[in-house]
C-alpha positions in Angstrom: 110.5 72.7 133.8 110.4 76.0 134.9 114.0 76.4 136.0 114.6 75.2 132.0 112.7 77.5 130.6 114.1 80.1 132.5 117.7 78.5 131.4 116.5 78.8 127.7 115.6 82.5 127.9 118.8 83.4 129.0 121.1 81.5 127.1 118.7 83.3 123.9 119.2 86.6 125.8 123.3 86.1 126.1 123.7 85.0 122.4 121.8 87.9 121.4 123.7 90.2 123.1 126.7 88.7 122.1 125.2 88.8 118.6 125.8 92.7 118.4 129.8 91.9 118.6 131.6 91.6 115.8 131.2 87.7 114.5 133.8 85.0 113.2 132.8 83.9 109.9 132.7 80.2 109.8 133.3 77.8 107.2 131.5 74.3 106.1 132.2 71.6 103.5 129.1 70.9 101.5 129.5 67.6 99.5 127.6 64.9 97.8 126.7 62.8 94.5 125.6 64.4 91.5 123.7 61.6 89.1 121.6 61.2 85.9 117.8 60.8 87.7 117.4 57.3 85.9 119.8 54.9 85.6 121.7 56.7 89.1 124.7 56.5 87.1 127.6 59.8 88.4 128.3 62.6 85.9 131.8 63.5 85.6 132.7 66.9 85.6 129.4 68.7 86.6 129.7 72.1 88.2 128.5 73.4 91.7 128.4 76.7 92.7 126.6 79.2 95.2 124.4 81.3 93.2 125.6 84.3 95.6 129.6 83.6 95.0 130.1 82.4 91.5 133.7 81.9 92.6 133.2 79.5 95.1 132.4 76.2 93.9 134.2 73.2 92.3 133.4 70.0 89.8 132.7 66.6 90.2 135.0 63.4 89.9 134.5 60.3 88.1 131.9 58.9 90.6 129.7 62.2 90.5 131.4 63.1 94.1 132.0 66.5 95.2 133.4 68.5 97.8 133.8 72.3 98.7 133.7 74.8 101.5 131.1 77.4 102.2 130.2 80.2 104.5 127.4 78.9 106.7 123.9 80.0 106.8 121.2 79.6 104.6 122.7 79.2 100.4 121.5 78.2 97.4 123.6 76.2 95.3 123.3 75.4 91.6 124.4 72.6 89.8 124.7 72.4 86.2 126.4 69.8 83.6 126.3 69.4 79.6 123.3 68.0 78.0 121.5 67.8 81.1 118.8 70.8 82.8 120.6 72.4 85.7 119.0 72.2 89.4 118.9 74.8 92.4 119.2 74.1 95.5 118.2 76.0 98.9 120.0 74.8 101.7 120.8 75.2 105.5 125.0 75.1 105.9 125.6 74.6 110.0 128.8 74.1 111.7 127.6 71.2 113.4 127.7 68.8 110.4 128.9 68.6 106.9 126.0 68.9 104.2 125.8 66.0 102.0 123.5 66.3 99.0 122.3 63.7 96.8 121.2 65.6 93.0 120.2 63.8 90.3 119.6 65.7 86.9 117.5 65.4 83.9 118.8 65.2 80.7 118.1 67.8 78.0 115.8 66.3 75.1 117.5 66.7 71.5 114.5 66.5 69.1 115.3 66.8 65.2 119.0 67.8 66.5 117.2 70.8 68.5 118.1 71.2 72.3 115.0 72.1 74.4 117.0 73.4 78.0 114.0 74.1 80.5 114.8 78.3 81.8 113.8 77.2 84.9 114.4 74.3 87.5 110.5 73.6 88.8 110.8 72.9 92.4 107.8 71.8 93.2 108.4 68.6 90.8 108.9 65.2 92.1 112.3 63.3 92.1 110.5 60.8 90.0 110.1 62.2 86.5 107.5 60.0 85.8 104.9 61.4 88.0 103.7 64.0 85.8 100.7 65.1 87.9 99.3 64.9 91.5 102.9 64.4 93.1 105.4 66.6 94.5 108.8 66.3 96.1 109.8 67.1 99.9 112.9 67.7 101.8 114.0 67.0 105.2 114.1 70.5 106.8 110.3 71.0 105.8 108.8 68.2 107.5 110.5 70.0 110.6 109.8 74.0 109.3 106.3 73.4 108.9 104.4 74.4 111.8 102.5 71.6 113.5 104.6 68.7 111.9 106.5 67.7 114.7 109.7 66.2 112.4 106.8 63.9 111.2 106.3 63.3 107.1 102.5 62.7 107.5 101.3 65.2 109.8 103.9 67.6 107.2 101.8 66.6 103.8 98.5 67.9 105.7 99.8 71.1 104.4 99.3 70.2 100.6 96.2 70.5 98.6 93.6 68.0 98.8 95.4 66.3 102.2 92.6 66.5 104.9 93.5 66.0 109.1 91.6 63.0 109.8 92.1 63.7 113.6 94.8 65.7 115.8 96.2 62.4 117.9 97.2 60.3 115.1 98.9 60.9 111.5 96.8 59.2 109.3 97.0 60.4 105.8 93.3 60.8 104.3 94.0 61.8 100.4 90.9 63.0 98.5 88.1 61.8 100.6 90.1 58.1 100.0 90.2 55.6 103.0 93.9 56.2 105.1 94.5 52.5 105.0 94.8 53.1 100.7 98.2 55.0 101.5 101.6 52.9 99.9 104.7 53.5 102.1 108.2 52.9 100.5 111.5 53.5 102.0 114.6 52.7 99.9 111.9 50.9 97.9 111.0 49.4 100.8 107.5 48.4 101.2 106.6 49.3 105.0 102.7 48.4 105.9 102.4 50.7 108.8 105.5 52.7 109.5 104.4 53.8 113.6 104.4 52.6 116.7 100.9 51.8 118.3 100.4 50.3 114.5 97.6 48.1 113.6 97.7 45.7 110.9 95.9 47.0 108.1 96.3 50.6 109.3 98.6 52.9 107.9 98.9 55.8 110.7 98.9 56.4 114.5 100.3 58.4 117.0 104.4 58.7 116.8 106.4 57.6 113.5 108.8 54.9 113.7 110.7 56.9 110.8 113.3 59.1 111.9 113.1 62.3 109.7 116.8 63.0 110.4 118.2 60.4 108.3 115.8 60.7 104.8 116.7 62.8 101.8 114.2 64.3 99.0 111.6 62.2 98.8 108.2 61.9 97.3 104.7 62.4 97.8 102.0 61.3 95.3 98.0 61.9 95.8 96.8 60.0 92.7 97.2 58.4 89.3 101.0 57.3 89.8 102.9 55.7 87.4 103.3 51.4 86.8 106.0 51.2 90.0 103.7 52.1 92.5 100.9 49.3 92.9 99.0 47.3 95.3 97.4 51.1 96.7 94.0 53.2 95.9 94.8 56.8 97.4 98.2 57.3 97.6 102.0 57.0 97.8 105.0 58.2 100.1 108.0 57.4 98.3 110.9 58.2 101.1 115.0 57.9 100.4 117.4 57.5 103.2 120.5 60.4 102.7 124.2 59.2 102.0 126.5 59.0 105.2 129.3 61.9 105.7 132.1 59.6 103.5 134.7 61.9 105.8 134.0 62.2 108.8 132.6 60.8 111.8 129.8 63.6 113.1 127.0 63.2 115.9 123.3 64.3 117.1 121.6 65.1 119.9 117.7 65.3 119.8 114.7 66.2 121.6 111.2 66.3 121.5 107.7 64.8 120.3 109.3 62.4 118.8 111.7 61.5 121.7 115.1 61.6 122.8 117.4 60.7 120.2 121.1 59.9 119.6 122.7 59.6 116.5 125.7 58.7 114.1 127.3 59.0 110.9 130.1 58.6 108.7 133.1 56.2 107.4 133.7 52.9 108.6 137.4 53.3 108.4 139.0 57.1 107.6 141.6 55.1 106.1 140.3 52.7 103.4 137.1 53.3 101.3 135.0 50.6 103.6 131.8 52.6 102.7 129.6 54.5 105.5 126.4 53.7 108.1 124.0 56.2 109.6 122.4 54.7 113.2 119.9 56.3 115.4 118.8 55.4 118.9 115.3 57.2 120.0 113.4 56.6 123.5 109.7 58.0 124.2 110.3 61.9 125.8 107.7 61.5 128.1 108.6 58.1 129.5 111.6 59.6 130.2 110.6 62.2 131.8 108.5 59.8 134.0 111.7 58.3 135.3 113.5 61.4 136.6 110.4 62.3 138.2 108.1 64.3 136.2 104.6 62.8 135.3 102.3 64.0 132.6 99.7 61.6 133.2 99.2 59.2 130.1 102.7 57.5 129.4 103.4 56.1 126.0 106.3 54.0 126.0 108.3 53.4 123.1 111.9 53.1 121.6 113.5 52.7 118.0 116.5 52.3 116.1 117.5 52.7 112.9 120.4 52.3 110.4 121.8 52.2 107.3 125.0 50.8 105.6 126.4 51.8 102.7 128.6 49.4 100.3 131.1 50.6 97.5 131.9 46.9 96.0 133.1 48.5 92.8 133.1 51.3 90.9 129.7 49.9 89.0 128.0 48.3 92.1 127.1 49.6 95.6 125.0 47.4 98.1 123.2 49.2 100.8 121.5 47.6 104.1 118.7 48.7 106.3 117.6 47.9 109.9 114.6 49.7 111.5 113.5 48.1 114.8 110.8 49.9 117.0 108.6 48.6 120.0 105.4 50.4 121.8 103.4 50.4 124.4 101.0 52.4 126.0 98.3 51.5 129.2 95.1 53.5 129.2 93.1 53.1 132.1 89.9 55.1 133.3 90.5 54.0 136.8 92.8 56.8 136.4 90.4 59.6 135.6 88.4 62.1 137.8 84.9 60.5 137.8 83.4 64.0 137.1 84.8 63.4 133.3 83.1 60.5 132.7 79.2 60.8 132.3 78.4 56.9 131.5 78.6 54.2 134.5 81.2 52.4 132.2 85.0 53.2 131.8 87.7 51.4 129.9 90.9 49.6 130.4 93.1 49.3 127.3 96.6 47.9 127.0 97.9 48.0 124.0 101.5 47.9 122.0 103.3 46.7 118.7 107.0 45.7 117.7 108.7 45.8 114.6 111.5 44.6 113.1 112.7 45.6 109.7 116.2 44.2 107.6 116.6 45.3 103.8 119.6 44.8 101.7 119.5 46.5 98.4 122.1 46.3 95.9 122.6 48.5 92.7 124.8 47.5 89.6 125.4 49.9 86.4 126.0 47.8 83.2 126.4 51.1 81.5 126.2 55.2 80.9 122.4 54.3 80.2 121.2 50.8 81.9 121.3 50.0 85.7 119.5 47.3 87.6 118.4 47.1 91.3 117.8 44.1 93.3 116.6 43.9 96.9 115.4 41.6 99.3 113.7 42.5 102.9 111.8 40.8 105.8 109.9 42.5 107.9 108.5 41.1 111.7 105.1 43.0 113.1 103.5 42.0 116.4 100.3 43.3 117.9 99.1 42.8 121.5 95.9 44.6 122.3 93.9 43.7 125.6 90.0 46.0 126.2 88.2 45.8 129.4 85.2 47.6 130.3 84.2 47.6 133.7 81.3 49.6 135.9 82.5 52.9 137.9 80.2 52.1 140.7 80.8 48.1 141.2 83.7 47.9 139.8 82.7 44.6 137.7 84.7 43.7 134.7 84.7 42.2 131.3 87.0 41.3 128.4 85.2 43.1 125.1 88.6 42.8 123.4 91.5 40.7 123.2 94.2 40.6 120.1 97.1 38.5 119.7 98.5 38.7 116.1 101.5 38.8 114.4 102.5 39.4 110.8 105.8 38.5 108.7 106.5 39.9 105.2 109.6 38.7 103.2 109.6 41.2 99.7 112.2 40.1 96.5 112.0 43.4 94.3 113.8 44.1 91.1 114.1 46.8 88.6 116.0 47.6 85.4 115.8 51.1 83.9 117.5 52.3 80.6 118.0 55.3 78.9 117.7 53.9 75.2 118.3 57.3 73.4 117.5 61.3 74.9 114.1 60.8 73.9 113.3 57.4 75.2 113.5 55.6 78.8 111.8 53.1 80.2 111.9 51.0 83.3 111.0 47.4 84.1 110.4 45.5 86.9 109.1 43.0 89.6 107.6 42.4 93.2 107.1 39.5 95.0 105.5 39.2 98.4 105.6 36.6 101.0 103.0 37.2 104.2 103.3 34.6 107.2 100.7 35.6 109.3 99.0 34.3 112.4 95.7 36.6 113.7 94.4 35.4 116.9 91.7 38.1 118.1 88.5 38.0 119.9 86.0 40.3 120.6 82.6 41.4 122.0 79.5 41.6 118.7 76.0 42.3 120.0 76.9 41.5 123.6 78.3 37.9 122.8 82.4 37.0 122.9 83.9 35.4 120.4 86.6 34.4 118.5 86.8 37.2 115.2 89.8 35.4 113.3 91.9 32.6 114.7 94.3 31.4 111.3 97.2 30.7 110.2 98.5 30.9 106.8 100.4 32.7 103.7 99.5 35.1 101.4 101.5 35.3 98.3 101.5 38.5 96.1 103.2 38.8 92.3 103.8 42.4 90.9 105.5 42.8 87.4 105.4 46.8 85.6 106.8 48.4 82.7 106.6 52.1 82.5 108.1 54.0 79.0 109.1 57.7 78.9 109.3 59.1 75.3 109.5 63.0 73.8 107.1 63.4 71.0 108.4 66.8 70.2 110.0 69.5 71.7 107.4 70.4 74.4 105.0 67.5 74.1 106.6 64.2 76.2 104.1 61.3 77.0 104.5 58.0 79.7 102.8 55.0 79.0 102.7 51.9 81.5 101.0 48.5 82.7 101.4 47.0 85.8 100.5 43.1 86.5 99.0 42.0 90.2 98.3 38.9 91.4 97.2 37.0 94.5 97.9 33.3 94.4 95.8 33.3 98.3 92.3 33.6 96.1 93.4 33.7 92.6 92.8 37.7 92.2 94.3 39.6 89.6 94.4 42.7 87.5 96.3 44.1 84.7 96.2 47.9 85.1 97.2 50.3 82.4 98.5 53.9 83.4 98.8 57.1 81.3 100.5 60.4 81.2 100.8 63.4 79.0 102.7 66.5 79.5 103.1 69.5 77.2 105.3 72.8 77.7 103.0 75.7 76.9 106.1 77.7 77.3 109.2 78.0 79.7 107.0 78.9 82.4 103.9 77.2 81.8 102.7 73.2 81.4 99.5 71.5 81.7 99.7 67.6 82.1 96.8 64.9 82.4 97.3 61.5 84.0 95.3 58.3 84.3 96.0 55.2 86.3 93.9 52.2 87.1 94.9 50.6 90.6 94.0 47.7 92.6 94.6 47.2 96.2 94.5 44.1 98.4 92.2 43.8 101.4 93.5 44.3 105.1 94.8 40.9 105.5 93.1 40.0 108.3 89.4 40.7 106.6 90.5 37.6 104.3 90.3 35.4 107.5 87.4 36.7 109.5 85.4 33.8 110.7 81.6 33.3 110.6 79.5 30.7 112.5 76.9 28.5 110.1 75.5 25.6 110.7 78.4 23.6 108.5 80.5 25.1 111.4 83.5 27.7 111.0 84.0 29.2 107.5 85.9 31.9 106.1 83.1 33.6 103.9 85.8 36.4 102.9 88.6 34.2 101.4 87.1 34.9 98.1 87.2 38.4 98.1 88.5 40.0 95.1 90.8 43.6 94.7 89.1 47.0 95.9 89.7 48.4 92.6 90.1 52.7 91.2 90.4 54.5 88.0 92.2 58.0 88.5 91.8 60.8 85.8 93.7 63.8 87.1 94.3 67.2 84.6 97.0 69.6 85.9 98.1 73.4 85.1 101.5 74.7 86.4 102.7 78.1 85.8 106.0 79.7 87.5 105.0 83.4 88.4 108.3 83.9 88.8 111.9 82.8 90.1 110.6 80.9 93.4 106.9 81.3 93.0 104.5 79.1 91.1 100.6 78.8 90.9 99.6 75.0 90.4 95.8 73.8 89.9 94.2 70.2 89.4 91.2 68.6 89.2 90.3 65.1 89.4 87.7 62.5 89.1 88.3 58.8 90.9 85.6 56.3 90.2 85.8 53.2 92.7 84.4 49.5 92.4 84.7 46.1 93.3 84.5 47.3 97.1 83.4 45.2 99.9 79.9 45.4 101.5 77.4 43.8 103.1 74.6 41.8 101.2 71.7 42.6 103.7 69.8 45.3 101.4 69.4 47.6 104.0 73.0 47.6 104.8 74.9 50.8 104.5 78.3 49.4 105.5 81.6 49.8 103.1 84.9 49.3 103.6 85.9 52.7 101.7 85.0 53.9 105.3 88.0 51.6 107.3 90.2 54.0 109.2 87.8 56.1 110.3 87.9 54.4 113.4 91.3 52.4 115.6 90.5 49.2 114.1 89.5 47.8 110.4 85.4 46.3 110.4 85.3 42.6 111.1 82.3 42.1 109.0 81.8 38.7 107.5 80.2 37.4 104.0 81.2 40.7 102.0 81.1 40.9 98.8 82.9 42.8 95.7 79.7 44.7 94.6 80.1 48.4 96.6 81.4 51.7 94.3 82.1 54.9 94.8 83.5 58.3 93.6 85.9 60.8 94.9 86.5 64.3 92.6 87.2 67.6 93.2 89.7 70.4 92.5 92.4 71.9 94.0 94.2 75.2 93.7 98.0 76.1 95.2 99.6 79.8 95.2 103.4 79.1 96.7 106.6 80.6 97.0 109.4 78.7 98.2 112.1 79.9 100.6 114.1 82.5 99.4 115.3 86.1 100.6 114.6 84.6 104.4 110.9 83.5 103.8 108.2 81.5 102.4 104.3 80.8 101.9 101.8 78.4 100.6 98.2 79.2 100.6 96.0 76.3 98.6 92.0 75.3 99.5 90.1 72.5 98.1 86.5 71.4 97.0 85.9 67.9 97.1 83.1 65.1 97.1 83.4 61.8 98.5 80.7 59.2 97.8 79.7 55.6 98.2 76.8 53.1 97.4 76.8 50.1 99.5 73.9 47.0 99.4 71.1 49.4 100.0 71.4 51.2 96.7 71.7 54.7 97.8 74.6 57.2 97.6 75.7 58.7 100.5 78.7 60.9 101.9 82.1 58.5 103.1 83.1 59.3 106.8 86.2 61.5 105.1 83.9 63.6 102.9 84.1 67.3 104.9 83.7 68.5 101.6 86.8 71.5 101.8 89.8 72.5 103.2 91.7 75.4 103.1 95.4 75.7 104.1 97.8 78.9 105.0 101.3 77.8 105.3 104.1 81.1 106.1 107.3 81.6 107.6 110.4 83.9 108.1 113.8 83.5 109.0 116.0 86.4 110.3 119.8 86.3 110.5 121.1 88.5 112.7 124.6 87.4 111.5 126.3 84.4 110.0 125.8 82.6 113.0 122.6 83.2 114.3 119.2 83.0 112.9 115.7 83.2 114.9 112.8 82.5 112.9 109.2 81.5 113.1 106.2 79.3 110.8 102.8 79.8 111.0 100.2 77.1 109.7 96.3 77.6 109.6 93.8 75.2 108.5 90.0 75.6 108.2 87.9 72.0 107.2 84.8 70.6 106.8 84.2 68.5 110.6 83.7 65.2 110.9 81.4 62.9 109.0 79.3 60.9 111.5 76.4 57.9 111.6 73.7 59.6 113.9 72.3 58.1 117.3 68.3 57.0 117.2 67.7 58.8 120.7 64.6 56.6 121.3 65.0 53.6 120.3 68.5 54.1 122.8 66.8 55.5 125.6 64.3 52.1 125.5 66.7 49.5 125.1 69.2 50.9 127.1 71.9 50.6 124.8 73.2 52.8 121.8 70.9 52.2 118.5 72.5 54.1 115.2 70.4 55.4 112.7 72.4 53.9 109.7 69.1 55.3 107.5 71.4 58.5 107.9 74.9 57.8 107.9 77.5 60.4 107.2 74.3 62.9 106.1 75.8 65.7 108.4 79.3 66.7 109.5 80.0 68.8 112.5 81.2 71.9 112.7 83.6 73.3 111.0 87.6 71.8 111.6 89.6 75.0 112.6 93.5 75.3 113.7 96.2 77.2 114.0 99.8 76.2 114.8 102.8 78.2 115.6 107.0 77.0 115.9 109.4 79.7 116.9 112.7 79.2 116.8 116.9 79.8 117.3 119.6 78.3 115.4 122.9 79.2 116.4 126.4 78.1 114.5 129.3 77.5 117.1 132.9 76.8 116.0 132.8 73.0 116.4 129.1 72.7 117.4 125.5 74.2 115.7 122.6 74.1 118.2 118.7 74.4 116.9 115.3 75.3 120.0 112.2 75.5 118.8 108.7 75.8 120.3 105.7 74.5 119.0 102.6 75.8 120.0 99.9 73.0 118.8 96.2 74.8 118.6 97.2 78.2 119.7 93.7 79.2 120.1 93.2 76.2 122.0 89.8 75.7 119.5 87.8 73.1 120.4 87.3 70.7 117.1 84.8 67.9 117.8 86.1 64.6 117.3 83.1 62.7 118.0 80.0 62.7 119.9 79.1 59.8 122.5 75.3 59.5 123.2 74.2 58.1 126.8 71.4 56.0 126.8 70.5 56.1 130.5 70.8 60.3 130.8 69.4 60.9 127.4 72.7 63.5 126.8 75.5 63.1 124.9 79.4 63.2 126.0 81.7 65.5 123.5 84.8 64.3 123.0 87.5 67.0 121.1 91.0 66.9 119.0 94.0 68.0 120.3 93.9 70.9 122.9 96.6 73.9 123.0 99.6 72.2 124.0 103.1 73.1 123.0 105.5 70.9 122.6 109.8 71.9 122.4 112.7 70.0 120.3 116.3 71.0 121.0 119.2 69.7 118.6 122.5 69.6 119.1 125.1 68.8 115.8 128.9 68.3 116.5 
């Protein structure tokens, strides 16, 4: 590794020197689709310029395609069309691929036969226009410029407001003090349960996505109160769009780094007849590999993916895309392994664990019209878990099985949706979900000392979603959305009819305040349904009944553009929480607003829809986005999360650290045309952990670890602190553009408690911590 480095450093040092030469100028094509944002349908002669060069530019064609050449480097290109608000753009040109954009604008309202043209495009804004508060949009080059991201969407949001880092290893997404398991993940409209490898049923995170960064577009990011589309979720929803294929040309990746070593492909089937395009992408765990050519880093992960995408031109009113995602994982952690000076109990561990997925979606698209388009789409979706626990004694070396898991899980989704643009004042979309789980749980495990079976079932689950959402301009600066979405489990007869609510008024071209409201219902983690309990009628499945965990959202927001590429955005929010499952033992404490805080959901039995709780807060954001070379975000938040379980008392959930506070900064220096080096620096300060204290004594005398549930979640440790820093190089060859960067995870190598591990038969405690200072390289290579 040294000999690379060393390698690195000088290839840096030769293209520098070289740098003070006089430089070719190179040339790119930048092309794409320019479409209205509702019904997807192309606008015809729209124009596309670089703010810089007025001259260069050109128009679209009949389908909304366009095509021009640029000088590489970083541009900003603005788009513009009759009737409609114009859109900029800030983009990264490379001679290593061709850019392809995908723009969709929003029409200009005519009120009393008045025009009202927004002065500014706000980029902070989601691609949906329907999220009028608590969302925002994100593009592909910042979930890899952020420092600390790693190419990954969920470890990227942690920079937004209100987004707290549950723990370093894994990317769960904790929104407002909600549970991570409340997050909604759609891809092409696409529902994906748990989109990583290691994944758990029920869980929405771990430690390395299965989604390859590379291949989405724009997408969106929505912490709260989203419109009637989004259902079946309590926190939040990521709302990701795979990018259109190069139509052209054939052009090729090479990747490496956390995520692992990746090749990749794009472009037209045939260069000869309009066959349409696929994207494909091949990725195998870094360090595994490195294992096989002879460098070992201790714990090895193993995992591969691939992923691809078709896309269909049937006719000029109706294109049919396909999606494959296929990923499989494991990973063998064995304390065997470790020096016995680490471990202070007698006891270590021997977990195997791993998942495979198997993903197919065909979605197809037909336009009856200038205003009305439908989608339909069908998917099925394959997820196995295999997860085997032993604990055994460092000294004897005796064994035994605490946990054992066999499940798998099979979702078939039919989803369609009509949308319409019934007059520039007035749209509305319509549409339906339904769901189709086959799922077999087999998993055992050790309660109270005793082994036994936890679930053992087989059966369906059947889920019907129907929405309506409407979009209409009361005046000139006042617009208003109004929706209901229907949800309904045939498994226990739950349902809900949930209203949702927005309101949005222009105080003037710089300035808005919005308020939304949205009541959501979620179902349980599937296998809590068929958790098994022991009576004396024999087995019975005393969750089956269990109704929605259910949320209101009220959210008021204030945006105001303090200039060109700056805005200051604030919001504050108020959740109320019920019909959650808890115990019924009147001294119980137990909720499961609290799953995720651990690797598994509970597997309590006989719960019951009688638990609340609250979540509010508020949130400030100061950010300018990149322009002249460099960008910054700075936002904190205030927050309280709360629950009441059976024993009637409100107490602190396990993601309530009560603030965070985010510095987000970077620059980007081009030395010439060709050649950038640049750097992004993230720090976050938190509230630590919530945890459920240890009763010392009553441990130490029964030789085993006794909570004290009288005080769950009263205290946090201390404070979450951490700082992250990515240098980097990008360099632009004739035929070829090459991208290094360095992360350096936890410069300060801080030492953020994770959790705290008392041991009865010493009296001390163990202290386990996040993420130490590691850094981590990816190297990319276009042609």
């Amino acid at each position: 590794m040294k000999k690379f480095y060393v390698l690195v450093i000088a290839l840096l040092l030769s293209n520098l020197s070289y740098s003070q030469k006089k430089q070719d100028i190179f040339y790119q094509k930048i092309k794409g689709y320019i479409t209205d944002d509702i019904t997807g349908l192309p606008l015809k002669g729209a124009n596309i310029v670089i703010e810089s060069a007025q001259n260069i530019g050109t128009t679209s064609d009949s389908t909304g395609y366009f095509s021009f050449v640029a000088v590489t480097g970083r541009q900003t290109v603005a788009f513009s069309y009759i009737g409609y608000n114009p859109q900029k753009v800030n983009v990264l040109i490379t001679t290593g691929q061709e850019l392809i954009l995908k723009i969709q604008l929003e029409p200009q309202v005519i009120v009393l036969n008045q025009v009202v043209v927004n002065a500014h495009f706000q980029k902070d804004k989601s691609i949906n226009s329907l999220i009028y508060a608590s969302g925002r949009s994100f593009s592909t080059e910042e979930a890899y410029r952020y420092a600390g991201t790693l190419g990954d969407p969920a470890r990227m949001v942690r920079s937004y407001a209100g987004v707290v880092p549950e723990r370093d290893d894994r990317n769960d997404i904790v929104i407002r003090g909600n549970s991570p398991s409340g997050i909604l993940w759609r891809l092409d409209g696409i529902e994906i349960p748990n989109p990583n490898h290691y994944g758990g049923i029920g869980l929405t995170g771990n430690t390395t996505t299965l989604l390859n960064t590379n291949m989405l577009t724009n997408s969106d990011f929505i912490t709260g109160a989203f419109p009637a589309e989004y259902s079946n979720a309590l926190s939040g929803v990521f709302d990701l769009k795979m990018k259109k294929a190069n139509p052209d040309k054939r052009e090729f990746r090479i990747q490496t780094g956390w995520n692992g070593f990746e090749l990749g492909a794009e472009g037209p089937f045939s260069k000869k007849n309009d066959w349409g395009t696929f994207m494909s992408c091949y990725r195998y765990s870094f360090l595994d590999l490195m294992d096989k050519i002879g460098i070992n880093f201790g714990i090895l992960p193993k995992y591969q993916d691939f992923t691809t995408k078709f896309d269909i031109p049937v006719s000029k009113k109706m294109d049919i895309s396909f999606l494959g995602l296929w990923g499989t994982s494991t990973i063998d952690l064995d304390d065997h392994d470790r020096d016995k000076k680490d471990i202070a109990t007698l006891y270590g561990n021997h977990t195997q664990t791993g998942s495979d997925l198997l993903l197919g979606g065909l979605n197809a698209k037909y336009r009856f019209s200038q205003k009305t388009s439908i989608t339909l789409g069908l998917s099925a979706l394959k997820n196995n878990i295999k997860t085997k626990i032993d604990t055994f004694n460092l000294i004897t070396n005796a064994s035994a099985l605490i946990w054992d898991e066999k499940s798998s899980e099979s979702k078939y989704s039919f989803f369609s949706e009509l949308k319409s643009r019934t007059s520039s004042v007035n749209m509305f979309k319509v549409g339906v979900r339904w769901d189709l789980f086959d799922i077999n749980y087999n998993q055992n495990g050790t309660n109270d000392h005793v082994y036994s079976v936890i679930t053992n079932s087989k059966d369906q689950l059947n889920l019907l979603r129907a929405y309506l959402q409407d979009e209409y301009y009361l005046s000139k600066k006042l617009k208003a959305t109004a929706g209901i979405n229907f949800q309904y489990l045939f498994f226990n007869n739950s349902k809900a009819l949930e209203p949702r609510l927005g309101i949005q008024y222009n105080i003037n071209d710089n300035q808005t305040i919005a308020f939304s409201y949205g009541n959501h219902h979620q179902m349980l983690p599937r296998t809590v349904y068929f958790i098994q309990t022991t009576t004396n009628m024999g087995i019975e499945y005393t969750n089956k009944k269990l109704d929605f965990m259910a949320a209101n959202h009220y959210v008021l927001a204030y945006n105001w553009l303090l200039g060109k590429n700056m805005r200051l955005k604030a919001e504050t929010y108020y959740q109320n929480l019920y019909s959650i499952p808890i115990e019924q033992d009147k001294n119980s404490t137990f909720s499961l607003l609290n799953s995720g805080d651990d690797f598994y959901i509970p597997q309590n039995d006989s719960l019951v829809n009688k638990g609340k709780g609250k979540n509010y807060g508020v949130e400030l954001t100061i950010e300018k986005f990149m322009s002249n070379n460099y960008y910054f975000m700075l936002n904190g938040s205030l927050f309280e999360s709360k629950y009441i379980a059976a024993d009637g008392v409100w107490r602190n959930t396990a993601f309530n650290s009560n603030f965070i506070c985010n510095g987000v900064a970077g620059y980007e220096w081009w030395a010439t045309n060709n050649k950038a080096f640049g750097s992004d620096l993230k720090i976050t300060i938190a509230g630590g952990k919530r945890y459920i204290p240890v009763n010392e004594q009553a441990s130490i005398q029964s030789g085993k670890i006794v909570y004290d549930y009288y005080h769950a979640f009263e205290n946090r440790y201390n404070d979450y602190f951490r700082t992250d820093l990515r240098v980097y190089y990008k360099m632009n060859y004739r035929k070829f553009y090459i991208e290094f960067a360095i992360d350096f995870q936890n410069l300060t190598n801080q030492k953020n408690i994770f959790y705290r591990e008392f041991v009865p038969a010493t009296g001390k405690y163990n202290t386990y911590y996040n993420m130490s200072f590691f850094p981590m390289y990816t190297f990319k290579c276009l042609f």
